[in-house]
MOPAC internal coordinates of N, CA, C and O (Angstrom, degrees):
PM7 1SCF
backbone

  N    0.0000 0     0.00 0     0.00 0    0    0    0
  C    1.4447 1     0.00 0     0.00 0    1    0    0
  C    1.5282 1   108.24 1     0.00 0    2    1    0
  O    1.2310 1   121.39 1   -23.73 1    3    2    1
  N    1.4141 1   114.95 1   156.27 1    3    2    1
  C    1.0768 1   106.52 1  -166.30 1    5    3    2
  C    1.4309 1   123.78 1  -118.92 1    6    5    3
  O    1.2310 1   113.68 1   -27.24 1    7    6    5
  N    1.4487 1   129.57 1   152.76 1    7    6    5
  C    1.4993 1   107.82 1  -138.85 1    9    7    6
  C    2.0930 1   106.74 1   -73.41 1   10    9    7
  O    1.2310 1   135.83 1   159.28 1   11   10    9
  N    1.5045 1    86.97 1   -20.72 1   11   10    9
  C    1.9723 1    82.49 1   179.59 1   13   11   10
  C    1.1087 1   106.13 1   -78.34 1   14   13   11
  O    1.2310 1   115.10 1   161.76 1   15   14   13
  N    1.5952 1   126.90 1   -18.24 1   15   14   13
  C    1.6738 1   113.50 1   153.77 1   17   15   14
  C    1.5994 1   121.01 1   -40.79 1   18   17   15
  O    1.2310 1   127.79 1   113.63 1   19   18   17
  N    1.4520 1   102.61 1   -66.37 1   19   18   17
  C    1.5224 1    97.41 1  -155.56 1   21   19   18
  C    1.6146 1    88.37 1   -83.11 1   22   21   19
  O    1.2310 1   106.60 1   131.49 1   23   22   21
  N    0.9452 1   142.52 1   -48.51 1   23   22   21
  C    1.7232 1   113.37 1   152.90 1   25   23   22
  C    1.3061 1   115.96 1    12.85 1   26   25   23
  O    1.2310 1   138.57 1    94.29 1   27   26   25
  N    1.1698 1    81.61 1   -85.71 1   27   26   25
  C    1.7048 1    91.06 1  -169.53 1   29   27   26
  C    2.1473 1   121.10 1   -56.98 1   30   29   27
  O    1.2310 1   128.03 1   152.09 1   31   30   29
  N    1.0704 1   102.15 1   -27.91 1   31   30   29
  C    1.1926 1   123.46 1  -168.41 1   33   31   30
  C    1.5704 1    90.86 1   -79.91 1   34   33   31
  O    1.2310 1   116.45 1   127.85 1   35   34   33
  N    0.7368 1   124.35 1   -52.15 1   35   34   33
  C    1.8977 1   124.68 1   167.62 1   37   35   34
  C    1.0827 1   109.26 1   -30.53 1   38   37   35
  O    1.2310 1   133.65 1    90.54 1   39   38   37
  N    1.4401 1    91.21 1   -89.46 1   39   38   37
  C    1.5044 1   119.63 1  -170.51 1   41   39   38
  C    1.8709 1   100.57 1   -32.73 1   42   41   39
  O    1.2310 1   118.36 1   135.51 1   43   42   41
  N    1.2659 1   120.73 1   -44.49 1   43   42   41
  C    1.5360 1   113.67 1  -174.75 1   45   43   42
  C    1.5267 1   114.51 1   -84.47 1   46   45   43
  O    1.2310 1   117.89 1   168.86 1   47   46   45
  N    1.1433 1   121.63 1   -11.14 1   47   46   45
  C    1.5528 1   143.18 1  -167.80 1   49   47   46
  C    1.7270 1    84.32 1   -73.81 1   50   49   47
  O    1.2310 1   129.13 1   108.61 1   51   50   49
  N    2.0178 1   100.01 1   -71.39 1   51   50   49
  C    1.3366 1   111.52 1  -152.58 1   53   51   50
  C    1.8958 1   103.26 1   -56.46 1   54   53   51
  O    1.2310 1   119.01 1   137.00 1   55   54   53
  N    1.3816 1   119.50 1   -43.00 1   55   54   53
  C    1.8013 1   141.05 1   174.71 1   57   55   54
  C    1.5125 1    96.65 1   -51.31 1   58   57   55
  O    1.2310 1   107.65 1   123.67 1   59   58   57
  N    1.2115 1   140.64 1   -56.33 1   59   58   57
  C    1.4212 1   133.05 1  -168.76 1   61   59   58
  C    1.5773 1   107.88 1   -77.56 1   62   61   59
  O    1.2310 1   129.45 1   147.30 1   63   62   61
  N    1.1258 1    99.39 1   -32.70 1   63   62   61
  C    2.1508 1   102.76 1  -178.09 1   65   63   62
  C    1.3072 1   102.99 1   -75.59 1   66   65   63
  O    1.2310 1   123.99 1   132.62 1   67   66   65
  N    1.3361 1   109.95 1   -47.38 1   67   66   65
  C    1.3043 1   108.64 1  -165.95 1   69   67   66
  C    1.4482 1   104.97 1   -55.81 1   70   69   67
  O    1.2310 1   121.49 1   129.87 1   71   70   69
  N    1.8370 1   114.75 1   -50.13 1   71   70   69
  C    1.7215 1   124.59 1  -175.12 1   73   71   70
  C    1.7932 1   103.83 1   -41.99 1   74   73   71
  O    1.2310 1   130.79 1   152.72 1   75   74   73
  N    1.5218 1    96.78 1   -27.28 1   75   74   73
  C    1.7144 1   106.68 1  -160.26 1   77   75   74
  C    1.6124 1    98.35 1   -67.70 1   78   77   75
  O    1.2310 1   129.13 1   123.68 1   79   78   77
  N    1.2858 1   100.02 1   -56.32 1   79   78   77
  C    1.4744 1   111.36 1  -164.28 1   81   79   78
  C    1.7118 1   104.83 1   -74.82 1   82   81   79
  O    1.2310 1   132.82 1   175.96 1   83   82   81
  N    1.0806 1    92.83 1    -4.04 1   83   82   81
  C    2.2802 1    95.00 1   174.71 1   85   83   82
  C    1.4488 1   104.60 1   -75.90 1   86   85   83
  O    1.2310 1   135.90 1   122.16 1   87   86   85
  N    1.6874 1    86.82 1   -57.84 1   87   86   85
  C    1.5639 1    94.10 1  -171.59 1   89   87   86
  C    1.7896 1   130.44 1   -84.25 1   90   89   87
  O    1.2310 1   125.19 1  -178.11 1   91   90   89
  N    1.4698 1   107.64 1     1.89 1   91   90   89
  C    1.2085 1   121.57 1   164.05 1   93   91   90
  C    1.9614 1   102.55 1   -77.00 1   94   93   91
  O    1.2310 1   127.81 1   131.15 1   95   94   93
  N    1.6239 1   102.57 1   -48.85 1   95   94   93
  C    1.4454 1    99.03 1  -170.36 1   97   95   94
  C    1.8343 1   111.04 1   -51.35 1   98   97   95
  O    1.2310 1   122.78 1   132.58 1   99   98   97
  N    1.5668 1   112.27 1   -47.42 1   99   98   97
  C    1.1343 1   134.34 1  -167.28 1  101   99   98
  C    1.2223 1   120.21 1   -32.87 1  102  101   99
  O    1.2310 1   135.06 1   112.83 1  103  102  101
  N    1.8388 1    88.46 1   -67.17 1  103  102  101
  C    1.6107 1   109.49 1   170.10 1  105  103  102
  C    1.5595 1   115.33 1   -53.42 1  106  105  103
  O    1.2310 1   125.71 1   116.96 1  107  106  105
  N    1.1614 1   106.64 1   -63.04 1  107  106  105
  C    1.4627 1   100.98 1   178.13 1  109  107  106
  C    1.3599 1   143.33 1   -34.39 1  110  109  107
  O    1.2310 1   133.81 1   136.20 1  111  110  109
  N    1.7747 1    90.91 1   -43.80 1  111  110  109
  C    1.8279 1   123.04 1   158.60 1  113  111  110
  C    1.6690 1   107.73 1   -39.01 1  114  113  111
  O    1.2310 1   135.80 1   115.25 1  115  114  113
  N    1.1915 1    87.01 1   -64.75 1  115  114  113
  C    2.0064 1    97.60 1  -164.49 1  117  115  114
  C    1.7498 1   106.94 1   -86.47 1  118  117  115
  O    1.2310 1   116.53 1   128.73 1  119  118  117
  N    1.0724 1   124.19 1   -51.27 1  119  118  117
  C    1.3783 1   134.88 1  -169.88 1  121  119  118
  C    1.3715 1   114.37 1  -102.06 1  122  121  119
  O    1.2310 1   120.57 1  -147.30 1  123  122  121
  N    1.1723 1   116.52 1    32.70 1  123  122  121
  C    1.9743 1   119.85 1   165.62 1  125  123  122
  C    0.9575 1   108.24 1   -65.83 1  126  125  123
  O    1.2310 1   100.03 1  -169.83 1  127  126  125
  N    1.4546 1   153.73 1    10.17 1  127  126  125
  C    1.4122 1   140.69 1  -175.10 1  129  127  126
  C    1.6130 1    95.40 1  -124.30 1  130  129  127
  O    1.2310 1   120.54 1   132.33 1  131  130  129
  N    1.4193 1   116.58 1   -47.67 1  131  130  129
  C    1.9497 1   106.36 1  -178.82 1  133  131  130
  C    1.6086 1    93.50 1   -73.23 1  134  133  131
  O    1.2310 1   119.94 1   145.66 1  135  134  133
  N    1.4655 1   117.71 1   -34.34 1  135  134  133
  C    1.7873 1    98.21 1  -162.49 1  137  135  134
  C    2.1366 1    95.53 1   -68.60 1  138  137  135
  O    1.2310 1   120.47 1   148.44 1  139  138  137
  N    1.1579 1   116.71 1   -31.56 1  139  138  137
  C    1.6810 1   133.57 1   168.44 1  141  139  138
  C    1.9012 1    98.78 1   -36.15 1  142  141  139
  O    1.2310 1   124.46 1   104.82 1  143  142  141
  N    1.1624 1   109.04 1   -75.18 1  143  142  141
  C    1.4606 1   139.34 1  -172.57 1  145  143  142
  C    1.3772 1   112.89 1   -60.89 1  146  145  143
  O    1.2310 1   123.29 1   145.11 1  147  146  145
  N    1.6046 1   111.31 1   -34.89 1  147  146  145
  C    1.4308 1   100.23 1   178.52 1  149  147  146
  C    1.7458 1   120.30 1   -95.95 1  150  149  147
  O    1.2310 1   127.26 1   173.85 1  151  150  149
  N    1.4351 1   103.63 1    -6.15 1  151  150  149
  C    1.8338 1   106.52 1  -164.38 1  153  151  150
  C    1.7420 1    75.91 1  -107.99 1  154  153  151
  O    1.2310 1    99.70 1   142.72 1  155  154  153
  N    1.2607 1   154.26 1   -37.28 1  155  154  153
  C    1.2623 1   145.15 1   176.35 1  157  155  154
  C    1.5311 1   116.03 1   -20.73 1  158  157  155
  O    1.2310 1   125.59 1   166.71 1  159  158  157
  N    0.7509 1   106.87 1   -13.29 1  159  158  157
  C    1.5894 1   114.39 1   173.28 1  161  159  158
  C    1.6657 1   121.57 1   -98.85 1  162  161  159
  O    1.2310 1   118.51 1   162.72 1  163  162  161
  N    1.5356 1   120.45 1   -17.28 1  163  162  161
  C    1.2541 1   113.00 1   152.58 1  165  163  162
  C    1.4960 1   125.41 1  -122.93 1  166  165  163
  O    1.2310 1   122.14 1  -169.58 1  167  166  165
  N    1.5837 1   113.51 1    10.42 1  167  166  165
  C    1.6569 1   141.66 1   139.77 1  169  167  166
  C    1.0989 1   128.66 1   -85.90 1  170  169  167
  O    1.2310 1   121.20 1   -46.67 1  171  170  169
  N    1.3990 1   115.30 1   133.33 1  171  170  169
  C    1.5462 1   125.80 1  -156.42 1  173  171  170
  C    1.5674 1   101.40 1  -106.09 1  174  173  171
  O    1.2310 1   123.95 1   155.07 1  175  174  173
  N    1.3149 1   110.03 1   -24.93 1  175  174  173
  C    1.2639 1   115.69 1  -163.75 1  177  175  174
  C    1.5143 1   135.97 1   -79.05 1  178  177  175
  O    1.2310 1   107.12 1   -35.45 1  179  178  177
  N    1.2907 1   141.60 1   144.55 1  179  178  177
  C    1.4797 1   135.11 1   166.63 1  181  179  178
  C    1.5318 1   111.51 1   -22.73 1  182  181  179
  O    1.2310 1   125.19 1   -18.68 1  183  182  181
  N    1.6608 1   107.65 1   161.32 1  183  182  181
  C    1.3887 1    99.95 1  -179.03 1  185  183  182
  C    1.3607 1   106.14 1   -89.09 1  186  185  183
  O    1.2310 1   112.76 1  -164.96 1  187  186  185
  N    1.4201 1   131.28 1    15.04 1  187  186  185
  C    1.0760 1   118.55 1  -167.64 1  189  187  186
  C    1.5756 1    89.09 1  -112.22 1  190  189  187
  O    1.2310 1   118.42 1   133.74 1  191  190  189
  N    1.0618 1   120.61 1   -46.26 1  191  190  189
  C    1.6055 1   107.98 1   171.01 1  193  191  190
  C    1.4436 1   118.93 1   -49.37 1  194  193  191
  O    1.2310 1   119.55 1   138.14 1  195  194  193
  N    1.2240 1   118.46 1   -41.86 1  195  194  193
  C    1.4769 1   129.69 1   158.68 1  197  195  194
  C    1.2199 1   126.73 1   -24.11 1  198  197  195
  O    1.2310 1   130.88 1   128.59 1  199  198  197
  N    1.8103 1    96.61 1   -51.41 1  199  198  197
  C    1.8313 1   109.37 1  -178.58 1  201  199  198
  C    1.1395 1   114.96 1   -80.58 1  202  201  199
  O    1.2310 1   124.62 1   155.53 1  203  202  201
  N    1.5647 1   108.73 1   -24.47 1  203  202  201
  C    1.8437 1   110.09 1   171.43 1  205  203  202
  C    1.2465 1   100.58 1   -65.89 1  206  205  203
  O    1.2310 1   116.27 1   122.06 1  207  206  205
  N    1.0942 1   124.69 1   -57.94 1  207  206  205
  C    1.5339 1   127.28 1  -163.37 1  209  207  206
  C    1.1761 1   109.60 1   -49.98 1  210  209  207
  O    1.2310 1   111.44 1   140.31 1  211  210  209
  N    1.8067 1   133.73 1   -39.69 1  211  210  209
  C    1.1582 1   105.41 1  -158.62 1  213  211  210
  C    1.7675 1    83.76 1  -117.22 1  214  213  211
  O    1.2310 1   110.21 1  -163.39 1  215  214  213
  N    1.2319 1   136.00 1    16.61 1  215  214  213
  C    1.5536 1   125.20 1   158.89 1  217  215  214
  C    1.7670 1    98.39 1   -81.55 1  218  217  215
  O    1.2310 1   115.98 1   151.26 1  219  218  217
  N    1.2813 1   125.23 1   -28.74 1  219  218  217
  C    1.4738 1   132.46 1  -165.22 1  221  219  218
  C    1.9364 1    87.08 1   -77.40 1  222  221  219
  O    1.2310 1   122.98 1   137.79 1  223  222  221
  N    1.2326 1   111.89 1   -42.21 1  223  222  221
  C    1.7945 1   106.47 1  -165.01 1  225  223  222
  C    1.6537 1   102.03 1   -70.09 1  226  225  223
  O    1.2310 1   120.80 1   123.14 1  227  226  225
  N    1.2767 1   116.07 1   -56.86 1  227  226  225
  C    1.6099 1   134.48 1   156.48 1  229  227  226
  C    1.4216 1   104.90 1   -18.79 1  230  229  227
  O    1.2310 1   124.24 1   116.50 1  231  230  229
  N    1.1361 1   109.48 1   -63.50 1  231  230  229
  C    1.8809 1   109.37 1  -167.17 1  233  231  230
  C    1.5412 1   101.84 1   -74.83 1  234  233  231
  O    1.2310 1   118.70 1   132.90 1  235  234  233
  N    1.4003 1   120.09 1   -47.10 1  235  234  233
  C    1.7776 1   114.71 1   161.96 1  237  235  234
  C    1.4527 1   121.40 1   -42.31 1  238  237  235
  O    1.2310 1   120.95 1   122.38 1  239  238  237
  N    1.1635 1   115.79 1   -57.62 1  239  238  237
  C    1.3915 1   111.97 1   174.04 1  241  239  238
  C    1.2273 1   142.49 1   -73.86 1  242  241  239
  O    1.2310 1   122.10 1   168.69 1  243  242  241
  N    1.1648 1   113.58 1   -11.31 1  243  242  241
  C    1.6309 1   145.38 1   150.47 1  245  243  242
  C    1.7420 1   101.95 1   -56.00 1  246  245  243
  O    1.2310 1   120.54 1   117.68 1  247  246  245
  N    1.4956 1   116.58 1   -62.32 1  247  246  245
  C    1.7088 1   119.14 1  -160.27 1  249  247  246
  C    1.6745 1    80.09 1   -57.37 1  250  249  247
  O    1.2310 1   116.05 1   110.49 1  251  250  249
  N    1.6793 1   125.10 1   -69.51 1  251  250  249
  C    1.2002 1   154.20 1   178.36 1  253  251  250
  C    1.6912 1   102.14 1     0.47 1  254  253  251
  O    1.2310 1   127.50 1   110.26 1  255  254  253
  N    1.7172 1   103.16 1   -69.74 1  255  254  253
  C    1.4411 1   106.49 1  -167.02 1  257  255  254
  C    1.4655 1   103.19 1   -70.96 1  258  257  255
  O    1.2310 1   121.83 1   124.77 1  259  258  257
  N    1.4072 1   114.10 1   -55.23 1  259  258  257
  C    1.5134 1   129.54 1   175.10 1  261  259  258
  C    1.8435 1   102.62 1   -13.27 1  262  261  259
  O    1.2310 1   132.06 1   128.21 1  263  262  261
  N    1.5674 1    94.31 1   -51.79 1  263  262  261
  C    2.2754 1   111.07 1  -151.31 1  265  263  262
  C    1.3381 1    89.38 1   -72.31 1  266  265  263
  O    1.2310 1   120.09 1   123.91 1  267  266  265
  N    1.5591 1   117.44 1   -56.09 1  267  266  265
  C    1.4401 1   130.07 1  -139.06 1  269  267  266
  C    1.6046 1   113.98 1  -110.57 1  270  269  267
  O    1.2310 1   126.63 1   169.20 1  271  270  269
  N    1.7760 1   104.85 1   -10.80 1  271  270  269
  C    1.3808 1    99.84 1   165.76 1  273  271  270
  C    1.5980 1   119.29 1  -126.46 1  274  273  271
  O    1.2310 1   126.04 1   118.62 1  275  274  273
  N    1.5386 1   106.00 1   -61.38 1  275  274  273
  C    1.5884 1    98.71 1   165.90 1  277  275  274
  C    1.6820 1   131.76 1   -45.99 1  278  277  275
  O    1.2310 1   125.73 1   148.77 1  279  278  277
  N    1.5223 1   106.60 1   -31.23 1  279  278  277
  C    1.5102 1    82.80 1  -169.37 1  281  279  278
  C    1.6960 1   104.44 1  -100.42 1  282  281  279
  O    1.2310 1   121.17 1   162.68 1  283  282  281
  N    1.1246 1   115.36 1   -17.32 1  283  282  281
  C    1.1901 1    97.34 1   155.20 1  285  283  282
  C    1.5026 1   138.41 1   -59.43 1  286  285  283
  O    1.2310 1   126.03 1   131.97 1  287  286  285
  N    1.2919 1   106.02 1   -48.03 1  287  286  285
  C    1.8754 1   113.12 1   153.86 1  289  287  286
  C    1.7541 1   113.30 1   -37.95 1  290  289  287
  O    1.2310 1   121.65 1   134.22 1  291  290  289
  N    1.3570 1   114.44 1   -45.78 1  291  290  289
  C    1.7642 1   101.47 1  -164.30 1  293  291  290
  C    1.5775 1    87.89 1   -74.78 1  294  293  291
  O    1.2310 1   117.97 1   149.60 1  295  294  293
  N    1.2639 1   121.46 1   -30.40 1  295  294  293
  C    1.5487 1   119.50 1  -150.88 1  297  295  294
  C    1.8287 1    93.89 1   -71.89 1  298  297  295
  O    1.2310 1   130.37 1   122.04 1  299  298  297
  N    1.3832 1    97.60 1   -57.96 1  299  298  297
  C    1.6267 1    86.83 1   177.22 1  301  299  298
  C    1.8093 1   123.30 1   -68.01 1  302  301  299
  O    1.2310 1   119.38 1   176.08 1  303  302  301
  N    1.4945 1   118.79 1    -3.92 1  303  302  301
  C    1.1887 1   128.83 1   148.72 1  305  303  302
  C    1.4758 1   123.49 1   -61.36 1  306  305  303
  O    1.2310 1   126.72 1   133.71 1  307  306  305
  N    1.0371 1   104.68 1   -46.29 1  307  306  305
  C    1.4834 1    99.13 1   154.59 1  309  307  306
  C    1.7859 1   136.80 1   -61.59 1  310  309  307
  O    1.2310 1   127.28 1   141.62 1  311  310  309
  N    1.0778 1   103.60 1   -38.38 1  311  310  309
  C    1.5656 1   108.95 1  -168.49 1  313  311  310
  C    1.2445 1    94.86 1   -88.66 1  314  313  311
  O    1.2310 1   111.63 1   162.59 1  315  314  313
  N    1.5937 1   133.37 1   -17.41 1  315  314  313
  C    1.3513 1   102.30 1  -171.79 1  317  315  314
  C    1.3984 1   118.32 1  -126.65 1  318  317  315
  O    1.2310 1   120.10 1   180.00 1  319  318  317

């Protein structure tokens, strides 16, 4: 494969995760009480465990894209 392939394949990996992780943050921002109200039915837990849980999933998937999409993209920005 060739390196302006997976270039490119980054670069769209890192643009779609990133859109993911905007619009996961977004909702959460504005709508923490229906997204609270609507998963309550297969979460047992306080809403405050709730808010750890999904600022704790947020910060995983953030390190996640960071590991597995950006730096591989700059790295092959570099070499090629």
């Amino acid at each position: 494969m060739e390196i302006q392939t997976l270039t490119e394949f980054f670069k769209w990996c890192t643009i779609l995760n990133i859109g993911l992780l905007a619009f996961w943050s977004v909702w959460f921002l504005f709508a923490p009480d229906l997204t609270f109200r609507v998963q309550r039915a297969w979460f047992s837990g306080s809403r405050e465990t709730w808010d750890l849980v999904m600022y704790g999933f947020l910060g995983v998937f953030k390190l996640f894209v960071i590991i597995f999409n950006i730096v591989p993209w700059v790295a092959l920005l570099i070499i090629g």
